[in-house]
KEBA-920859 format. One record per residue (C-alpha): residue number from 1; residue in three letters; y negated, x negated, z negated. Coordinates in nm, 3 decimals. Layout:
BEGIN
PT     n   res         y         x         z
PT   NUM   Ala         Y         X         Z
...
END
This chain:
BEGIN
PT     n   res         y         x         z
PT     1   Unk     0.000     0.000     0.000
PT     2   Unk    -0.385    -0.110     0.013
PT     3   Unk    -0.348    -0.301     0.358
PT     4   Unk    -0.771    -0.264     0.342
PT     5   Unk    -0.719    -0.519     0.084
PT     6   Unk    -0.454    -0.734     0.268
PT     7   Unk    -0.208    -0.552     0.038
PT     8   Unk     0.069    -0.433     0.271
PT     9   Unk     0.396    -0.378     0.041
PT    10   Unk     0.501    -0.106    -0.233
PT    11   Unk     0.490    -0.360    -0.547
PT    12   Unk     0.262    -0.428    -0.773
PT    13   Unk     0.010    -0.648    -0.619
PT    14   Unk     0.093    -1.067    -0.770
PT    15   Unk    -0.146    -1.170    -0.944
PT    16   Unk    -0.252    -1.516    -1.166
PT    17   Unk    -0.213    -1.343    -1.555
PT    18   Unk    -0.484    -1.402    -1.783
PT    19   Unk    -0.344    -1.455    -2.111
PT    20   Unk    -0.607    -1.447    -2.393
PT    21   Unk    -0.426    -1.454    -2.708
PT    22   Unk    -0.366    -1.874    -2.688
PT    23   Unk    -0.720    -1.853    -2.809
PT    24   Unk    -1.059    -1.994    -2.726
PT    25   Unk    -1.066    -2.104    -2.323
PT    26   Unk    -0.817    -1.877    -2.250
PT    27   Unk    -1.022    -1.550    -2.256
PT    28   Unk    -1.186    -1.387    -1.993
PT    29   Unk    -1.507    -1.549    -2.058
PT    30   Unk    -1.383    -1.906    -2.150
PT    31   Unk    -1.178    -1.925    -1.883
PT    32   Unk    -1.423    -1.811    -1.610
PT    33   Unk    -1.664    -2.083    -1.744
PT    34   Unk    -1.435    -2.358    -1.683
PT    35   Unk    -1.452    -2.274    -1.325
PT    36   Unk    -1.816    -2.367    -1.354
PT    37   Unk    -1.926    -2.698    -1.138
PT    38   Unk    -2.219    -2.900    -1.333
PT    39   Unk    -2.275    -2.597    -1.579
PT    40   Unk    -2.078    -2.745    -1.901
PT    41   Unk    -2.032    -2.491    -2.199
PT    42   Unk    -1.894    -2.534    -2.585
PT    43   Unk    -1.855    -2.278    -2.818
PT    44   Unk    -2.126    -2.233    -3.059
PT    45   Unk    -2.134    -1.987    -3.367
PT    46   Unk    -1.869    -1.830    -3.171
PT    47   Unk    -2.043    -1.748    -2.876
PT    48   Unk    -2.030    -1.984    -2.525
PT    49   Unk    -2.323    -2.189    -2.463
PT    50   Unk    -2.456    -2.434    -2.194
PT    51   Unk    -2.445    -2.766    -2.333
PT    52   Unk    -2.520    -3.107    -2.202
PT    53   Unk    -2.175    -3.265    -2.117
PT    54   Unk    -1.794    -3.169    -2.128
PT    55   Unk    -1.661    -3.162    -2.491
PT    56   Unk    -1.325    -3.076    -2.656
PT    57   Unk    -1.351    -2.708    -2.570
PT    58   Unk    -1.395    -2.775    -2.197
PT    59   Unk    -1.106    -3.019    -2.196
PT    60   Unk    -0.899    -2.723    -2.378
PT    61   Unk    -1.001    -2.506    -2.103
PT    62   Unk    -0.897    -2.705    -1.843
PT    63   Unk    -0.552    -2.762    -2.015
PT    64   Unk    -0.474    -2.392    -2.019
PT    65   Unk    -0.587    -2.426    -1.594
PT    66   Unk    -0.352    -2.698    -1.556
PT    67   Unk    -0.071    -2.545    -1.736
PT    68   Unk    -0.110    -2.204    -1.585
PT    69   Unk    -0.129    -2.336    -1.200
PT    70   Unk     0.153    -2.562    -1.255
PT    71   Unk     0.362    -2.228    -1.397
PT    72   Unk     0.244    -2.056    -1.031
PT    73   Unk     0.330    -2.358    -0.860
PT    74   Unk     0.720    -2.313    -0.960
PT    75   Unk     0.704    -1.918    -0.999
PT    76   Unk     0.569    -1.858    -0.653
PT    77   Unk     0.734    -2.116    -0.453
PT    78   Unk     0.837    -1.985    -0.111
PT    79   Unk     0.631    -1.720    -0.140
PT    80   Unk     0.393    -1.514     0.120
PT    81   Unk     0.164    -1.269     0.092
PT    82   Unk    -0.134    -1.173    -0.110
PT    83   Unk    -0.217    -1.332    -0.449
PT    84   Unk    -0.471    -1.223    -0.711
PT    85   Unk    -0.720    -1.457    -0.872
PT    86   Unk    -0.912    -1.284    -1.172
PT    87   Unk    -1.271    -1.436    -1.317
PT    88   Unk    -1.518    -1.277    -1.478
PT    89   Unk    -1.851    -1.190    -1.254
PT    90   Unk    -2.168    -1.377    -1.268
PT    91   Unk    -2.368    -1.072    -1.440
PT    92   Unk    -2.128    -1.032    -1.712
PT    93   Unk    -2.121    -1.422    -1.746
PT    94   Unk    -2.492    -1.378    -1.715
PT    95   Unk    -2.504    -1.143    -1.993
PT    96   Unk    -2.283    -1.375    -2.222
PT    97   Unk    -2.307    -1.720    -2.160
PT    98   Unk    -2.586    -1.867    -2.401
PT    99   Unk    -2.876    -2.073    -2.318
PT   100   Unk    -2.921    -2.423    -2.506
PT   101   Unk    -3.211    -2.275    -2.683
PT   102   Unk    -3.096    -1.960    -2.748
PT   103   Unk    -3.071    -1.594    -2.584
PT   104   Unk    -2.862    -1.520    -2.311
PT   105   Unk    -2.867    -1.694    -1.936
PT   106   Unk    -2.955    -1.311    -1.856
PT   107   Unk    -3.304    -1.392    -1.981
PT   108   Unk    -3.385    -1.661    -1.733
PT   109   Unk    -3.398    -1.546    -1.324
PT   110   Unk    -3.379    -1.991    -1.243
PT   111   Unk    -3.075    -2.002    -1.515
PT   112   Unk    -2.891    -1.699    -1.347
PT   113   Unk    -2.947    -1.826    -1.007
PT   114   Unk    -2.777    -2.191    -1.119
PT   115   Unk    -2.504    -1.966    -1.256
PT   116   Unk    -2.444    -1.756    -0.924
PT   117   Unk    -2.423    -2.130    -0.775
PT   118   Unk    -2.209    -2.272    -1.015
PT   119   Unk    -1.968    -1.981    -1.043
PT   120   Unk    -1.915    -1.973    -0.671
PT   121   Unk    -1.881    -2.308    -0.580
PT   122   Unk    -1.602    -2.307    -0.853
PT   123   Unk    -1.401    -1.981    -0.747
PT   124   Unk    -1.443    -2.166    -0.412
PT   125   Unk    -1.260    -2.483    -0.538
PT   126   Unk    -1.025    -2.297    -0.718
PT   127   Unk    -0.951    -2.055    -0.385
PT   128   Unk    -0.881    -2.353    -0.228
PT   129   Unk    -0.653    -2.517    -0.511
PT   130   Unk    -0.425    -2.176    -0.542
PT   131   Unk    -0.407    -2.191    -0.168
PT   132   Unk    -0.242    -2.594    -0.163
PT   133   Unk    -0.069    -2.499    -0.437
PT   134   Unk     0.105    -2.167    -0.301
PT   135   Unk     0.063    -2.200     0.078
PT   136   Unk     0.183    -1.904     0.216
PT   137   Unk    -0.053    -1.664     0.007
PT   138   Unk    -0.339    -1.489     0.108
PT   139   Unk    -0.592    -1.489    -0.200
PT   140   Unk    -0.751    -1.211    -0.326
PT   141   Unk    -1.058    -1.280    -0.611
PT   142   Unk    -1.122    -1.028    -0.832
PT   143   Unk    -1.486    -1.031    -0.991
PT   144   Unk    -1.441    -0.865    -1.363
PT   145   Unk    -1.800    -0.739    -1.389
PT   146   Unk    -1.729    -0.502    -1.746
PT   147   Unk    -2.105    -0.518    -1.766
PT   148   Unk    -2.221    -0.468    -1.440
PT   149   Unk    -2.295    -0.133    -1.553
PT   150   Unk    -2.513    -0.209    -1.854
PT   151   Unk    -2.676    -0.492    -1.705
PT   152   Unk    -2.856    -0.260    -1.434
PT   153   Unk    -2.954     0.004    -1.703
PT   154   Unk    -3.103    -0.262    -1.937
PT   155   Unk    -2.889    -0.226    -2.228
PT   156   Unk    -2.787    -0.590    -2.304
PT   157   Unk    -2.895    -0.604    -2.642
PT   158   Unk    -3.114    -0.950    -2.741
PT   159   Unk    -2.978    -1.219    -2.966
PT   160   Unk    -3.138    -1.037    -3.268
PT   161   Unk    -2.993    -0.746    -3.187
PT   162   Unk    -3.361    -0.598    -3.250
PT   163   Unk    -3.409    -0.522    -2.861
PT   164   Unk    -3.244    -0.529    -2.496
PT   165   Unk    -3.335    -0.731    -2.195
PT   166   Unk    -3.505    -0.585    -1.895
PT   167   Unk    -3.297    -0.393    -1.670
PT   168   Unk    -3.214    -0.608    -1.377
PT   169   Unk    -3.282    -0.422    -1.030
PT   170   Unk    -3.007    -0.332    -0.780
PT   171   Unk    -3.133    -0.502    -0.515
PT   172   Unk    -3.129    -0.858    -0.694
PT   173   Unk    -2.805    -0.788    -0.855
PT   174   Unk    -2.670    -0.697    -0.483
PT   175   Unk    -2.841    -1.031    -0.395
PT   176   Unk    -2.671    -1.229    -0.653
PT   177   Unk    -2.265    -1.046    -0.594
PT   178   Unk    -2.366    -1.084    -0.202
PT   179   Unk    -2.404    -1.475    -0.225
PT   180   Unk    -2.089    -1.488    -0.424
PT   181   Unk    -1.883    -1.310    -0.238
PT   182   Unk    -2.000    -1.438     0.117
PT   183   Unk    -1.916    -1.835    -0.017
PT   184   Unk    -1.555    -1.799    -0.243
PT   185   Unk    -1.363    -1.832     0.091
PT   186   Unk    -1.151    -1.517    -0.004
PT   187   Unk    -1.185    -1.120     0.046
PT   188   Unk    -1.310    -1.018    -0.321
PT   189   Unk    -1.267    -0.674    -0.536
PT   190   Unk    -1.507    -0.616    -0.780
PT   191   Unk    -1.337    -0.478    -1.103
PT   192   Unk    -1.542    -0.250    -1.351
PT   193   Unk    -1.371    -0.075    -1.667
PT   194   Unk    -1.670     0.073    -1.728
PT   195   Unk    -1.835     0.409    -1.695
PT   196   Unk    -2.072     0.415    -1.434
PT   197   Unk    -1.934     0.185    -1.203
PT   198   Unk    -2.197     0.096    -0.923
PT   199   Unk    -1.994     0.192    -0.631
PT   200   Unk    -2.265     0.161    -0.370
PT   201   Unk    -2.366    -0.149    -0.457
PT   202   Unk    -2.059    -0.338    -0.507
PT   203   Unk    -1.966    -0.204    -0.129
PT   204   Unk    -2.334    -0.337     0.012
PT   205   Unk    -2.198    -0.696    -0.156
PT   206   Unk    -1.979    -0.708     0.093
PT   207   Unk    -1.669    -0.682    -0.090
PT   208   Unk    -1.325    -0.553     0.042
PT   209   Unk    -1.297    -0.286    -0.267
PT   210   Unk    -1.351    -0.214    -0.585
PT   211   Unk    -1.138    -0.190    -0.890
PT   212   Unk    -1.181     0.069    -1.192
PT   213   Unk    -1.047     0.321    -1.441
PT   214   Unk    -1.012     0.621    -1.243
PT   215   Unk    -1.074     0.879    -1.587
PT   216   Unk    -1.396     0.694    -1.625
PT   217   Unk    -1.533     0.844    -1.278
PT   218   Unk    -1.857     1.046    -1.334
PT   219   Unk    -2.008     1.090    -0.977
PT   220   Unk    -1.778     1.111    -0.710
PT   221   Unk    -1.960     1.096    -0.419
PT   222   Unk    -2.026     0.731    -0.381
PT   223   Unk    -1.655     0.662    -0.401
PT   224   Unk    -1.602     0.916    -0.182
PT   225   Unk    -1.852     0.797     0.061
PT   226   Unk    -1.690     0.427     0.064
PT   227   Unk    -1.361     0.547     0.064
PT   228   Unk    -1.382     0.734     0.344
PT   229   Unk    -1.596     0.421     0.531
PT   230   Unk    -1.235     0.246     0.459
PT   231   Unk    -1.323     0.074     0.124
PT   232   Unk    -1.012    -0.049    -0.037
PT   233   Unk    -0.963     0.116    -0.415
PT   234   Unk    -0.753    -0.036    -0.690
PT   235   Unk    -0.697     0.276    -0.881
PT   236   Unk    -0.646     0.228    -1.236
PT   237   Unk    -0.413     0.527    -1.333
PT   238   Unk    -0.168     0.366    -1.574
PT   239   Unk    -0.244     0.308    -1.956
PT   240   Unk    -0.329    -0.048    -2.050
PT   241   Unk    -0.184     0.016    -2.357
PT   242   Unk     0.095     0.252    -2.447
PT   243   Unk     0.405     0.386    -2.218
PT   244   Unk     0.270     0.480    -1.824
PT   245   Unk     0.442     0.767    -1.625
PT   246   Unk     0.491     0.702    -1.216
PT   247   Unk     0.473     1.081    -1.125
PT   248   Unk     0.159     1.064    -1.422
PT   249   Unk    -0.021     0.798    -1.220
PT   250   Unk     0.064     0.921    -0.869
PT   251   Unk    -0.078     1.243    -0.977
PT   252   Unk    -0.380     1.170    -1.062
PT   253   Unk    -0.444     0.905    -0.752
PT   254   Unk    -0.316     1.235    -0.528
PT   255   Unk    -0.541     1.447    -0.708
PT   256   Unk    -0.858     1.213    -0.663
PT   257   Unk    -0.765     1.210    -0.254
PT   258   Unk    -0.737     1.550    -0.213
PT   259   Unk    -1.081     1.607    -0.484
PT   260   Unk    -1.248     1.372    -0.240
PT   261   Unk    -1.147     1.564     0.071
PT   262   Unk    -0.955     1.215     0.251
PT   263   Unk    -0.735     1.227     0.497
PT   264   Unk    -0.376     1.153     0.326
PT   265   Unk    -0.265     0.935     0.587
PT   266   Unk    -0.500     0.662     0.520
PT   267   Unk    -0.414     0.658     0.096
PT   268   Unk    -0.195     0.404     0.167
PT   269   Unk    -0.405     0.188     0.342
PT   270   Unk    -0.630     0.142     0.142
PT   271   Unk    -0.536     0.193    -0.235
PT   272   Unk    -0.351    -0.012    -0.455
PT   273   Unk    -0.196     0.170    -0.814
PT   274   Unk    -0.302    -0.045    -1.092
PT   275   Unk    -0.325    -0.036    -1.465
PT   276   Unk    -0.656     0.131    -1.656
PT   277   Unk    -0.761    -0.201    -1.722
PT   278   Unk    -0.590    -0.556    -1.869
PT   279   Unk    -0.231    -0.584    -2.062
PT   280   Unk    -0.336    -0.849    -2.262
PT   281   Unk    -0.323    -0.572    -2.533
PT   282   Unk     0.026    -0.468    -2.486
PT   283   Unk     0.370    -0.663    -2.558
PT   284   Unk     0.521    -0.868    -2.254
PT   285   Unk     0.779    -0.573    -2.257
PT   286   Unk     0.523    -0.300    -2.193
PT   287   Unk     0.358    -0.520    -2.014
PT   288   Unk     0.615    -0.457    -1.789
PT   289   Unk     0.733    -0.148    -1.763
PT   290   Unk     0.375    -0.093    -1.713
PT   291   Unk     0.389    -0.277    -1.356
PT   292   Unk     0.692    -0.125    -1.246
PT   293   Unk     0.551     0.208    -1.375
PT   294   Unk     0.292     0.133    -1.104
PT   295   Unk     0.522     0.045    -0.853
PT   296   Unk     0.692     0.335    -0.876
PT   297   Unk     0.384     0.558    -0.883
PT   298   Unk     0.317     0.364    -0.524
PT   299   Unk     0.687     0.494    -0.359
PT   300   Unk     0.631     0.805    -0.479
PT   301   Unk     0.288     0.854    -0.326
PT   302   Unk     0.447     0.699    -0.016
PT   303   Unk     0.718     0.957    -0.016
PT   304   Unk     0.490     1.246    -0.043
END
């Protein structure tokens, strides 16, 4: 399913797992940051900074890269086909990642234009070293942009927690995604667990889709309106957490479809059934029968 994002098989679509619980530099934010080129970070008070030069939590960071790539290396070998990458998105790094002196990167327009640089220059390199290191896959990046959302409406509270940084306009948060995506070297997704998700803008990024928790949807026109253009959807339907139901998850992407008015032959095509959100909450065993719940949910649909 989802051949509109070079997904053409009823599986789960492969992906590199994030796996947080190892600690600091494994998370979605530590490890995204170790991607950066000439933008070194350390934790601080618990919270990532930029800092001068590598340190101890950098070379931790990289360890967990190393390790992980060299567990792809043997897992995939022989393998063709697409192949998720996950980081997180420049606006939610924006909206994390600490300045030397204090406040967020979000607060400085030259400091989150370094960052868009950084950030893509590094998925870049790392496109390229998933590529050597699995030949036959196509890569897929997928941009976790959580807060995407509240970044556009202004509600990124201040390091005092007393107030909340400007809202950041569409068209230079479009600017910023649009650079990204047009220099990884790889279709990208934009993923948003959030409600509210910017549809219209992700799709003017030029990205090949969008990912996002379908029970979240307010407004369903502007996914309607890109789904029917032929943007690809990665429709979160299963529970991150708990046990997921295939004729549950089918359901509810069938139901969307038919909400939306689409013709059924091109479901297929261009969606992919994926969890709500992450499984780093959930046991390796639910973990799994959460995948194969989605794999089934995919037949079915196909079947239908």
């Amino acid at each position: 399913m989802g051949d509109a994002l070079g997904v053409a098989f009823e599986l789960p679509l492969p992906y590199l797992p994030e796996l947080p619980a190892r600690g600091p530099g494994a998370d979605m934010l530590g490890r995204t940051m170790g991607l950066l080129v000439d933008m070194p970070v350390e934790l601080y008070a618990a919270r990532w900074q930029l800092t001068g030069r590598p340190g101890k939590d950098a070379r931790r960071t990289a360890d967990w890269w190393a390790r992980d790539l060299d567990a792809l290396t043997v897992a995939a070998e022989g393998y063709t086909g697409p192949l998720k990458v996950q980081a997180a998105g420049p606006w939610t790094l924006a909206a994390s990642l600490q300045l030397p002196v204090g406040g967020a990167v979000l607060r400085d327009r030259g400091a989150v234009r370094d960052l868009v640089d950084s950030l893509t220059e590094g998925l870049r390199q790392h496109v390229v070293a998933v590529s050597a290191r699995v030949p036959g896959a196509t890569v897929l990046v997928q941009l976790d942009e959580p807060s995407l959302p509240a970044v556009l409406a202004g509600h990124i509270g201040t390091e005092s927690g007393l107030g909340v940084f400007p809202a950041v306009p569409a068209p230079d948060a479009t600017e910023a995604l649009a650079r990204l995506v047009a220099g990884v070297g790889a279709p990208v997704v934009v993923h948003c667990c959030a409600p509210d998700v910017p549809v219209a803008l992700i799709r003017a990024t030029g990205a090949v889709g969008v990912a996002l928790d379908l029970s979240l949807l307010g407004n369903l026109d502007p996914l309607g309106e890109a789904l029917d253009a032929g943007f690809g959807l990665l429709a979160g339907v299963a529970p991150s957490v708990g046990r997921a139901s295939s004729k549950a998850a089918a359901d509810r992407v069938e139901d969307l479809w038919n909400k939306l008015g689409l013709r059924p032959a091109d479901l297929p095509r261009q969606v992919v059934v994926t969890p709500t959100c992450g499984l780093a909450g959930s046991s390796p065993e639910v973990a799994d029968a959460t995948l194969r719940a989605c794999a089934e949910a995919a037949k079915r649909l196909l079947e239908r």
